[in-house]
C-alpha positions in Angstrom: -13.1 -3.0 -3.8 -9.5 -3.4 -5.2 -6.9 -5.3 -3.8 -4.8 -3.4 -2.1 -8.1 -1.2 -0.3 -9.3 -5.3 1.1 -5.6 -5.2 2.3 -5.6 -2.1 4.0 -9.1 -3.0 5.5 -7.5 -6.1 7.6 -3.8 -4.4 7.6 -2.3 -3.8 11.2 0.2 -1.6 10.2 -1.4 1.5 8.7 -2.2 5.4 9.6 -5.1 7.2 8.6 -5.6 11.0 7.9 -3.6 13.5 5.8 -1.5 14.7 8.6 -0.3 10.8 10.0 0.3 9.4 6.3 2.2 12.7 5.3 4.1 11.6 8.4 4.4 8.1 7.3 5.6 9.2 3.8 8.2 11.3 5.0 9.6 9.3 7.1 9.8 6.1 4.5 7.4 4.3 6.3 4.4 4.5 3.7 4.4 0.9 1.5 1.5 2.3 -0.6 -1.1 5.6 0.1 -4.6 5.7 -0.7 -6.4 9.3 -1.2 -10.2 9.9 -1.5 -11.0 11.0 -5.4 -13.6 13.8 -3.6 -11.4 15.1 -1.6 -10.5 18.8 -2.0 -7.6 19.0 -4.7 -5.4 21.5 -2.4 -5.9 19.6 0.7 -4.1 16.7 -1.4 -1.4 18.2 -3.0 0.8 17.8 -0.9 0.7 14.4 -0.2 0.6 13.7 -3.6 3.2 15.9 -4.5 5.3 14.1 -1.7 4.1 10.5 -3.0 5.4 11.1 -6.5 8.5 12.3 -5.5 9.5 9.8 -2.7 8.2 7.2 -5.4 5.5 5.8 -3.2 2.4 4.7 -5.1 -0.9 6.3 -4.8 -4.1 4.2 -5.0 -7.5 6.3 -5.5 -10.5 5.5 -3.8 -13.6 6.6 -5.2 -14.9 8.8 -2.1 -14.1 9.4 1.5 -16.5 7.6 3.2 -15.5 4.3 1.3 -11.7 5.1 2.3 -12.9 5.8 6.1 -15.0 2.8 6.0 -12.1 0.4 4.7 -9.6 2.2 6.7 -12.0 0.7 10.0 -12.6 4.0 11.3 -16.3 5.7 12.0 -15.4 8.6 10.0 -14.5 9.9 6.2 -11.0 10.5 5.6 -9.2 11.5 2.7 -6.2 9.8 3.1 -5.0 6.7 4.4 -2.0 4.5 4.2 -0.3 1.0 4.6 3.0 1.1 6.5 5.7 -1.1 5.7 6.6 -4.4 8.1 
């Protein structure tokens, strides 16, 4: 597990699911965005679109269920992020 995924796993401050961190993003919230390699490519592009543009960097996590799982949630998700303090 990568650094920044361990500090999203004890993190306070984040959102999970595509709609809340495309929310976070766009309101210059998100410190960094982590999006689920098996996740379908269109449900992602916009995020990641958004990401690159507002310069906010994009960690991948190798499947869903490992982002759910560190996210602390019961579910799969495909996107995730850690807000800024």
């Amino acid at each position: 597990m990568s650094a920044a995924l361990t500090r999203l796993k004890s993190a306070k401050d984040k959102v999970v699911g595509l709609k809340q961190t495309m929310k976070a993003v766009q309101r210059g919230q998100a410190e960094i965005v982590f999006l689920a390699e098996d996740a379908e490519p269109h449900v992602l592009r916009d995020l990641q679109n958004l990401c690159e543009e507002l310069a906010v960097p994009i960690e991948w996590v190798a499947s869903m269920h490992e982002l759910g799982k560190a996210a602390g949630i019961q579910v799969s998700s495909a996107a995730a992020a850690l807000l800024r303090v």
